[in-house]
MMTF fields as JSON, N, C-alpha, C and O atoms, coordinates in Angstrom:
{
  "mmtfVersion": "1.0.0",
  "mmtfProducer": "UNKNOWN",
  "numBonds": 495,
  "numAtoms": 496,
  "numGroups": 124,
  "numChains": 1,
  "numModels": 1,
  "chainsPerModel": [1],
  "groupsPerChain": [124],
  "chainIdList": ["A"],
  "bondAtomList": [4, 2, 8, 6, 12, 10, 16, 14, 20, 18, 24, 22, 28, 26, 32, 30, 36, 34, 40, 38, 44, 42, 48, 46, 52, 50, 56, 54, 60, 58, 64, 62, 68, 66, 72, 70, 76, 74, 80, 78, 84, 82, 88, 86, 92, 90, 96, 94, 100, 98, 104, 102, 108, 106, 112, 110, 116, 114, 120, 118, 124, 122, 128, 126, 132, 130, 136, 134, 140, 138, 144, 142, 148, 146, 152, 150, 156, 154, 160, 158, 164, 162, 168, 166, 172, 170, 176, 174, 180, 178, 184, 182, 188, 186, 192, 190, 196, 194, 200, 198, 204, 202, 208, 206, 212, 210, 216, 214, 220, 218, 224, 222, 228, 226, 232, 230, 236, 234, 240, 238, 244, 242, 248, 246, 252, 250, 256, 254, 260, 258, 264, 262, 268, 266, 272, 270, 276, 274, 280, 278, 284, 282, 288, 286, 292, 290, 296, 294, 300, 298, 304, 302, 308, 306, 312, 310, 316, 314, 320, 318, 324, 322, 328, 326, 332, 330, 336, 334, 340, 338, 344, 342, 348, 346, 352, 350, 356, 354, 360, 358, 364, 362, 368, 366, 372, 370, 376, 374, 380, 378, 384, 382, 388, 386, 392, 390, 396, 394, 400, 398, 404, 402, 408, 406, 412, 410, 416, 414, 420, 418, 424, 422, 428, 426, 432, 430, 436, 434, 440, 438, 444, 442, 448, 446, 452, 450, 456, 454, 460, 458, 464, 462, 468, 466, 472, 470, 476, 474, 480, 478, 484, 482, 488, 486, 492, 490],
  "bondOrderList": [1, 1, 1, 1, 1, 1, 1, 1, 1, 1, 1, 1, 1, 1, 1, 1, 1, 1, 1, 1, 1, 1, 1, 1, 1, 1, 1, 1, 1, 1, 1, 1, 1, 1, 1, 1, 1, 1, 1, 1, 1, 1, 1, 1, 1, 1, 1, 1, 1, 1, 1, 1, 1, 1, 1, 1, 1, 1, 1, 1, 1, 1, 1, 1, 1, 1, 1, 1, 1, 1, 1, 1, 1, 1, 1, 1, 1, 1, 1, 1, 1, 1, 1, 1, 1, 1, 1, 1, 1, 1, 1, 1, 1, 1, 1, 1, 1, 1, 1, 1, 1, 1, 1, 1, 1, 1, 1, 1, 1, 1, 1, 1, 1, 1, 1, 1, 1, 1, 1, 1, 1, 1, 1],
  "groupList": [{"groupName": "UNK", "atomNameList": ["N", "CA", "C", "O"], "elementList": ["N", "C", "C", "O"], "formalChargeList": [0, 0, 0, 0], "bondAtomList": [1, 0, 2, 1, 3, 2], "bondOrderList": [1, 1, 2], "singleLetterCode": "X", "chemCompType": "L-PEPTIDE LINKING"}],
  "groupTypeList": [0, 0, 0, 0, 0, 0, 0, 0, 0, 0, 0, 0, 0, 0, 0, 0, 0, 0, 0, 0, 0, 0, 0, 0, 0, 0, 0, 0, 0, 0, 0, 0, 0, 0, 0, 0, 0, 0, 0, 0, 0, 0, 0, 0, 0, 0, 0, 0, 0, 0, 0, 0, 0, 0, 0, 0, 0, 0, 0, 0, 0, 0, 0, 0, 0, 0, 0, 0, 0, 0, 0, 0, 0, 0, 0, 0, 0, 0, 0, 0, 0, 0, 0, 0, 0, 0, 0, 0, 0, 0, 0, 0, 0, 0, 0, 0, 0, 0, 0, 0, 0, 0, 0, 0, 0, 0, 0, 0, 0, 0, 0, 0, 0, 0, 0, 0, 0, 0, 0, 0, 0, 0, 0, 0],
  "groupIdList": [1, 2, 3, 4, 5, 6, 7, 8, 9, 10, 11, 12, 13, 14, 15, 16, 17, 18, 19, 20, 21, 22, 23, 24, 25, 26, 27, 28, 29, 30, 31, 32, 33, 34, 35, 36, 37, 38, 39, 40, 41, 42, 43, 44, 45, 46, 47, 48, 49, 50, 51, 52, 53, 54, 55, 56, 57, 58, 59, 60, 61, 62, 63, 64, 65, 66, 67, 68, 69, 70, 71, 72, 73, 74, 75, 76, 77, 78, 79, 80, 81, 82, 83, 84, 85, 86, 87, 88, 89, 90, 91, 92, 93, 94, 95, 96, 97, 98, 99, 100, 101, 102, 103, 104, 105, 106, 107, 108, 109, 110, 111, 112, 113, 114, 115, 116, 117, 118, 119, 120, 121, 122, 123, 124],
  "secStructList": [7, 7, 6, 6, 1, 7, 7, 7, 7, 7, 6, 6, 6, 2, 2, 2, 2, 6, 4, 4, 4, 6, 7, 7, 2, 2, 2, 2, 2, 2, 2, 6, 6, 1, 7, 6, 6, 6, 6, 4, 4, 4, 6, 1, 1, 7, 7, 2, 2, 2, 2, 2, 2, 2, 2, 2, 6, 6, 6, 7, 7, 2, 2, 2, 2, 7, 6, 6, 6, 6, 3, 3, 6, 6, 6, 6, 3, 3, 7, 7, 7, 7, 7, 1, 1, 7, 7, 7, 2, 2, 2, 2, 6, 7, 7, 7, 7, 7, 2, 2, 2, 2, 2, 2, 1, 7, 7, 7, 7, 7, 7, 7, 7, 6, 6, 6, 6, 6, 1, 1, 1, 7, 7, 7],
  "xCoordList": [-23.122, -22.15, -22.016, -22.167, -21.721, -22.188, -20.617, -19.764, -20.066, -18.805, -18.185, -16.977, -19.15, -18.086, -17.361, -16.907, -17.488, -17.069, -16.119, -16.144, -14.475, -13.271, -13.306, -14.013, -12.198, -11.824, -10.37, -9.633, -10.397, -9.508, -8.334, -8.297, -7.018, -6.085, -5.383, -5.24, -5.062, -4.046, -3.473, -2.446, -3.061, -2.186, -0.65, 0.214, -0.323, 0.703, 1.141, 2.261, 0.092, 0.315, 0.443, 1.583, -0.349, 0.129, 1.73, 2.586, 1.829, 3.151, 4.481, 5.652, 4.08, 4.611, 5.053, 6.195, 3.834, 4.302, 4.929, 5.477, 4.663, 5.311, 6.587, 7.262, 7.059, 8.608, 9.522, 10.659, 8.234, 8.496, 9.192, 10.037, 8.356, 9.008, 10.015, 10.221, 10.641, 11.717, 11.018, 11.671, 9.921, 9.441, 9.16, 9.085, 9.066, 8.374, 7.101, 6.937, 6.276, 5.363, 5.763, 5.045, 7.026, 7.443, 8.062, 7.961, 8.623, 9.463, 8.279, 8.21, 7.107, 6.346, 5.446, 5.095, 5.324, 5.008, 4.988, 4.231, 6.331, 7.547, 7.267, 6.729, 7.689, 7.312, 6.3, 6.57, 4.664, 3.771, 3.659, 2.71, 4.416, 4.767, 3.933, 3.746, 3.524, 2.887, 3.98, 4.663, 3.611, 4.61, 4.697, 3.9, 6.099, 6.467, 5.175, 4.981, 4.267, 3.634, 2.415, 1.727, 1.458, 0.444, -0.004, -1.204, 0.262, 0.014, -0.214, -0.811, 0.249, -0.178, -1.85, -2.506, -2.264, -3.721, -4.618, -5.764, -4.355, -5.373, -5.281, -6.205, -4.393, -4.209, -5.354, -6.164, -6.043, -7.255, -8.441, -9.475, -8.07, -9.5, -9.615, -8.735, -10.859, -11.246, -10.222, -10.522, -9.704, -8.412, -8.403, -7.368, -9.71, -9.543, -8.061, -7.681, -7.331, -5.879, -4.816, -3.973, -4.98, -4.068, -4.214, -3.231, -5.504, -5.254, -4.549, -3.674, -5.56, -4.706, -2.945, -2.29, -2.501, -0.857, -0.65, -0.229, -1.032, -0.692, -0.988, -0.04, -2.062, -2.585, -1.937, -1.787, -1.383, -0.512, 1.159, 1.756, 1.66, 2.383, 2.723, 3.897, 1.31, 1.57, 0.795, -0.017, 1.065, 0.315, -1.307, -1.848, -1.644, -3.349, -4.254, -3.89, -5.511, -6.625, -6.995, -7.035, -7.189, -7.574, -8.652, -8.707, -9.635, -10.243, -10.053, -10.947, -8.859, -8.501, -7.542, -7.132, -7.087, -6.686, -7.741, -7.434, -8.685, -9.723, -11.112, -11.854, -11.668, -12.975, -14.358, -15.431, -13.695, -15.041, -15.806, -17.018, -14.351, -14.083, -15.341, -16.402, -14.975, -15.946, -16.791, -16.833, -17.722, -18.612, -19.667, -19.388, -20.81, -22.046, -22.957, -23.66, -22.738, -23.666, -25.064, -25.553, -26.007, -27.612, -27.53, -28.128, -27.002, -27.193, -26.486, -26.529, -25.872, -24.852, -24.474, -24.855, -23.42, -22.946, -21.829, -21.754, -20.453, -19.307, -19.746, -20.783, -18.536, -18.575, -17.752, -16.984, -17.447, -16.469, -16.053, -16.849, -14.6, -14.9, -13.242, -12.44, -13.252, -12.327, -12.138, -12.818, -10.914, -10.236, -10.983, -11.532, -10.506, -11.3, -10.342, -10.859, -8.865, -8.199, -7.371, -6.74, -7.286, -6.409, -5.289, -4.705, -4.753, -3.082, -2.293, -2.081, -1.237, -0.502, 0.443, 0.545, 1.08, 1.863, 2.727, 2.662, 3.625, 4.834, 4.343, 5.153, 2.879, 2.963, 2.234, 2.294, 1.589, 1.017, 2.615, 2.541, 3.8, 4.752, 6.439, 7.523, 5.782, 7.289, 8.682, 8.667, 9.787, 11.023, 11.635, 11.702, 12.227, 12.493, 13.447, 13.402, 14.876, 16.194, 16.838, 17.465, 16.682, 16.844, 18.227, 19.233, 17.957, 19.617, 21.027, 22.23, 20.082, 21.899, 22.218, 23.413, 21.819, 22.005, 23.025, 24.209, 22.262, 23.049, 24.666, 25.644, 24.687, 25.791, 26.663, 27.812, 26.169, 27.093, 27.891, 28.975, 27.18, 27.385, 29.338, 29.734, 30.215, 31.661, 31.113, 29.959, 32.35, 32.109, 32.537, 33.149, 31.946, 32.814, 33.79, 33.691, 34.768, 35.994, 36.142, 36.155, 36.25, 36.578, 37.265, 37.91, 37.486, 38.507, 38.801, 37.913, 40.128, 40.344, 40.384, 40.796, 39.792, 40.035, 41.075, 42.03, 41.187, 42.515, 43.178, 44.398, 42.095, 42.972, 43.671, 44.865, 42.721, 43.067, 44.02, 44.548, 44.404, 45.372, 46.62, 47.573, 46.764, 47.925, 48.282, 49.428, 47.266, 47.361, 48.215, 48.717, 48.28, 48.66, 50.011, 51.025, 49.984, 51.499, 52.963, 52.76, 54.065, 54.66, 55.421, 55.454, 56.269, 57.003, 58.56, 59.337, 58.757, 60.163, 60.972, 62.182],
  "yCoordList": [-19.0, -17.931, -17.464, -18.189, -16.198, -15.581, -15.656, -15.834, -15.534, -16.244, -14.754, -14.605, -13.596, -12.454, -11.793, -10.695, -12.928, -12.742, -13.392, -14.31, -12.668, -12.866, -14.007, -14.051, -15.0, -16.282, -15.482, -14.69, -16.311, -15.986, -16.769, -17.941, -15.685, -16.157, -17.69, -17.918, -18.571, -19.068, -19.512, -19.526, -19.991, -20.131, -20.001, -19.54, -20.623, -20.716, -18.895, -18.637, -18.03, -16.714, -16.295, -15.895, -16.291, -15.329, -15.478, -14.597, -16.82, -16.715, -16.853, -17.107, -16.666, -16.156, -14.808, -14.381, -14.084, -12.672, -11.786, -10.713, -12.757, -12.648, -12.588, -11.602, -13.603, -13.936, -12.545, -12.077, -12.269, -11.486, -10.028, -9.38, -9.723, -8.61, -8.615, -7.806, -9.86, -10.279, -11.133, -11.244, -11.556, -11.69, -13.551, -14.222, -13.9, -15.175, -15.227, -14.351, -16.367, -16.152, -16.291, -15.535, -17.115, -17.152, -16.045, -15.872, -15.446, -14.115, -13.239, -12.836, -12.747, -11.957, -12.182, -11.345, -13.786, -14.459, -13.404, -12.618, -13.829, -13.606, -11.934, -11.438, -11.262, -9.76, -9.559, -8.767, -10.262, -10.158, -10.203, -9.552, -10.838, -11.718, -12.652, -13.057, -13.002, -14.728, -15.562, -15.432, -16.702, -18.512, -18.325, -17.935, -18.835, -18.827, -19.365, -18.752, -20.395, -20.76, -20.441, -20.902, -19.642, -19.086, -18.548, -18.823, -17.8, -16.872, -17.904, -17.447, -19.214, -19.712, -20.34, -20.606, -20.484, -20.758, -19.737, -20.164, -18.503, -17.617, -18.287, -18.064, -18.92, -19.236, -19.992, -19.517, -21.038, -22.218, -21.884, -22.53, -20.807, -20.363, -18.714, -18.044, -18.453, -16.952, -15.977, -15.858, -15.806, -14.954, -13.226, -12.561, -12.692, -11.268, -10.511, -9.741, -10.585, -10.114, -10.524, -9.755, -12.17, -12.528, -11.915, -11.41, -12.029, -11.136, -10.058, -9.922, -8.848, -7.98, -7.751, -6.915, -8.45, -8.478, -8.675, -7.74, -10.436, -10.141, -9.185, -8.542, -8.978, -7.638, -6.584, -6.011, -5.925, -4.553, -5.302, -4.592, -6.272, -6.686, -6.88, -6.969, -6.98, -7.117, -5.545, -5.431, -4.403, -3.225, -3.484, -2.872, -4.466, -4.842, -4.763, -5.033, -4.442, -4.533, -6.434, -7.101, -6.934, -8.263, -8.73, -9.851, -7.568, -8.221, -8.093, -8.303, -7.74, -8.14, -9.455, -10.013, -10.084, -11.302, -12.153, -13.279, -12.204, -13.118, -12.79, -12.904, -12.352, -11.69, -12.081, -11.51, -13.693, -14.337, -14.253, -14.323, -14.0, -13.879, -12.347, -12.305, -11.554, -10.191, -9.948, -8.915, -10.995, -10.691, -11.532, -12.711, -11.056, -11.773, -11.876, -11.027, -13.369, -14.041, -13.862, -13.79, -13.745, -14.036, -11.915, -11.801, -10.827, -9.6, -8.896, -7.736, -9.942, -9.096, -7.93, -6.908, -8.0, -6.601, -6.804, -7.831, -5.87, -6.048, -6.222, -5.783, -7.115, -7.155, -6.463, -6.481, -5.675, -5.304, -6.096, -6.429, -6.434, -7.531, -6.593, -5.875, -6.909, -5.832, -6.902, -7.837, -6.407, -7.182, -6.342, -5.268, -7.862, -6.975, -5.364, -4.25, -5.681, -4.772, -3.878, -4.492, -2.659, -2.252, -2.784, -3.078, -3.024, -2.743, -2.433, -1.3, -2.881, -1.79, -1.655, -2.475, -0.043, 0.744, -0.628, -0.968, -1.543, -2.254, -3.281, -3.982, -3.502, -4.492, -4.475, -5.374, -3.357, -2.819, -2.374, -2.134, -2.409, -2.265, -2.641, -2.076, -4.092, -5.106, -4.064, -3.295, -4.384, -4.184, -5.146, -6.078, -5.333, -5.985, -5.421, -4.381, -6.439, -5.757, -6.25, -7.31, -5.397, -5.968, -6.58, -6.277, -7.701, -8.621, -7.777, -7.946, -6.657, -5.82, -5.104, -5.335, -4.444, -4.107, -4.809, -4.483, -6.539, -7.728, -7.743, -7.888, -7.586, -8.035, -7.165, -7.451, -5.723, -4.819, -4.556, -3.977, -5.078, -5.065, -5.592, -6.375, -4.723, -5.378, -6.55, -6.539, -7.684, -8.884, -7.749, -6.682, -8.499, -8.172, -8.797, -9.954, -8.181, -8.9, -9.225, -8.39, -10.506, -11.332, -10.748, -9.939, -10.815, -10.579, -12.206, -13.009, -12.405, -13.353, -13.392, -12.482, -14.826, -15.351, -15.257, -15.933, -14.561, -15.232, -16.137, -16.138, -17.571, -18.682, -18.806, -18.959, -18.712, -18.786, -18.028, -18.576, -16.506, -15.604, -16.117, -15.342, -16.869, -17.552, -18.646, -18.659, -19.64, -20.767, -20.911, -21.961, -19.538, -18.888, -18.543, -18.994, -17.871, -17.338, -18.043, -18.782, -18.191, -19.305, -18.985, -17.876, -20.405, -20.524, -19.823, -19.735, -19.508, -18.651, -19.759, -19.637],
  "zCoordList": [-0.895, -0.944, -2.382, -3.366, -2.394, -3.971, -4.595, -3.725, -6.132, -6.462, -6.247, -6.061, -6.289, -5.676, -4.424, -4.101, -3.958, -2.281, -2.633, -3.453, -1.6, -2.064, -0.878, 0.129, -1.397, -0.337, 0.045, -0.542, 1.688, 2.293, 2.018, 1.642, 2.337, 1.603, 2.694, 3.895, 1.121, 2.147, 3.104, 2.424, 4.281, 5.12, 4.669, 5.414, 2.903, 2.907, 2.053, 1.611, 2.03, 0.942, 2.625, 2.858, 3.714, 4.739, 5.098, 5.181, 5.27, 5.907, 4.532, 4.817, 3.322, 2.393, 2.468, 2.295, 2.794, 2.863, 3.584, 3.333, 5.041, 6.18, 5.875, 6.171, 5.265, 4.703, 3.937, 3.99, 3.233, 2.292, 2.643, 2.025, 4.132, 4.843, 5.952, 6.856, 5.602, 6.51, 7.986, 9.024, 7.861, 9.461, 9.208, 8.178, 10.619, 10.37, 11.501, 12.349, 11.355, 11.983, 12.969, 13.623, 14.231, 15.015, 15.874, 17.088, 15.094, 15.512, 15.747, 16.908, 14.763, 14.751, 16.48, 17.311, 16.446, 17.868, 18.888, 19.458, 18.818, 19.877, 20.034, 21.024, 18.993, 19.206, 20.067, 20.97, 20.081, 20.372, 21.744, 22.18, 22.649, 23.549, 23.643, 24.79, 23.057, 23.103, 22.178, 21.162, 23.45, 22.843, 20.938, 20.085, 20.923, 19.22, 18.4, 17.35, 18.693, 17.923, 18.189, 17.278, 19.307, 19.395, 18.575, 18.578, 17.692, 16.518, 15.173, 14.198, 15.159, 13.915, 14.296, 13.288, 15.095, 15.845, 14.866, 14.725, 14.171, 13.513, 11.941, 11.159, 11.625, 10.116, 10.393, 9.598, 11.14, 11.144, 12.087, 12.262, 12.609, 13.288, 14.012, 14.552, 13.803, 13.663, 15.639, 16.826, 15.233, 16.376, 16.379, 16.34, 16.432, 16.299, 16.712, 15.83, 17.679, 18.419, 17.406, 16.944, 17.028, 16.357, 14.672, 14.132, 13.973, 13.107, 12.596, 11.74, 13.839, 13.575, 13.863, 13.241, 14.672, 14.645, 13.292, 12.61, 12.499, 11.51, 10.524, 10.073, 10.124, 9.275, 9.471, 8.391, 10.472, 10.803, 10.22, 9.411, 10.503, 9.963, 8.589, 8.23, 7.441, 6.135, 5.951, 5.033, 6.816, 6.365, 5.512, 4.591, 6.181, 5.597, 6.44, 7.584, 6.282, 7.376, 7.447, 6.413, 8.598, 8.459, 7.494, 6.989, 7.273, 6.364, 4.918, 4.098, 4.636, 2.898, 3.378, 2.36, 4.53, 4.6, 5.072, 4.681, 5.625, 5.882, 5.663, 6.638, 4.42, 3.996, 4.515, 4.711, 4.694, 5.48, 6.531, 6.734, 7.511, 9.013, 8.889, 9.512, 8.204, 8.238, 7.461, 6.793, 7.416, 6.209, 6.958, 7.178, 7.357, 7.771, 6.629, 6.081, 6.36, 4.951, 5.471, 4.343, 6.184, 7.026, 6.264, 5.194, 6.705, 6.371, 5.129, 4.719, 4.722, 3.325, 3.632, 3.06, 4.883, 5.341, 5.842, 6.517, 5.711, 6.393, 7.88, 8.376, 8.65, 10.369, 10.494, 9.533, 11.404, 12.204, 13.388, 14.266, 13.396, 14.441, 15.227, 14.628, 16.377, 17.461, 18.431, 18.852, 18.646, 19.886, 21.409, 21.658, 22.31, 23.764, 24.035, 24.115, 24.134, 24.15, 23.182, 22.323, 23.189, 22.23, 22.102, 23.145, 21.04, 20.472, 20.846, 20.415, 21.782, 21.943, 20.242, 19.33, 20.423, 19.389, 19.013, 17.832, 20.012, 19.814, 18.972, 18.365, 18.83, 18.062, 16.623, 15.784, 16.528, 15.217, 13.956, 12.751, 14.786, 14.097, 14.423, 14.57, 14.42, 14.775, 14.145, 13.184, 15.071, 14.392, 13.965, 14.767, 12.783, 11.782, 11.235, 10.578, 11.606, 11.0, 9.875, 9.868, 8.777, 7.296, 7.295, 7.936, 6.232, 6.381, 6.018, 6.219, 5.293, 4.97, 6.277, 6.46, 7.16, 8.179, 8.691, 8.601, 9.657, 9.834, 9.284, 10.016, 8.052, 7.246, 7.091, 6.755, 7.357, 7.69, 8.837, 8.9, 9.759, 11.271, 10.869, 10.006, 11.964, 11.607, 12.865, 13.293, 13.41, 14.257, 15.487, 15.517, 16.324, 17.61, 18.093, 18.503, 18.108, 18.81, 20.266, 21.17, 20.398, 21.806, 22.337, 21.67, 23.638, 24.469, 25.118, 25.403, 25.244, 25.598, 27.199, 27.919, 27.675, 29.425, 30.046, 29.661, 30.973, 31.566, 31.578, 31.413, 31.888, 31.324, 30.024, 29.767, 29.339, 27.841, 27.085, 26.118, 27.471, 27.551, 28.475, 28.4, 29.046, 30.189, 29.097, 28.647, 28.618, 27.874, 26.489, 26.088, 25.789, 24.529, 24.928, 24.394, 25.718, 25.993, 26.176, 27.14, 25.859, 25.943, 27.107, 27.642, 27.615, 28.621, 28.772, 27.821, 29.685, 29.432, 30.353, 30.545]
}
């Protein structure tokens, strides 16, 4: 392998960055609808679907996160590598609700049970 071929990043810079845009790899999961931890299966082995979730997630093409994964060493030529199915739209761009949002939110106020509204009230 020649020393100008970029190494793939990380496990701990992906889900660094993940962090970085408010997401975790779990949640991002979850968006996906696959099990919370299905999606960490691409950090240790080649996952065309799972890539790209993450890659649309850090606004990157998969192969500036896994250079290897697309690079056929035998032809010294980019791969293109594609999922069986398209993308859907929902997941090329998780929603992700920034913490000030959250924190702005006022609480919602309870309404109290009947019981519990009977329980409060005093005896006459």
């Amino acid at each position: 392998m020649e020393d100008n071929i970029r190494k793939d990043w990380h496990s701990a810079d992906i889900i660094s960055a993940l962090h970085k845009k408010g997401m975790s790899m779990a949640a991002l999961s979850r968006a996906a609808g696959l099990s919370s931890s299905t999606l960490a299966n691409v950090l240790y082995r080649p996952w065309p679907k799972g890539e790209w979730i993450i890659a649309h997630a850090l606004d990157l093409h998969p192969r500036q996160i896994w250079p290897s994964r697309y690079f056929d060493e035998e032809t010294r030529l980019p791969v293109e590598r594609k999922t069986r199915r398209p993308l859907p739209q929902a997941l090329c761009r998780p929603v992700v609700k920034a913490k000030r949002e959250v924190a702005q939110k006022s609480p919602v106020s309870r309404k109290k049970s009947t019981a519990q509204a009977a329980k409060d009230e005093p005896l006459a």
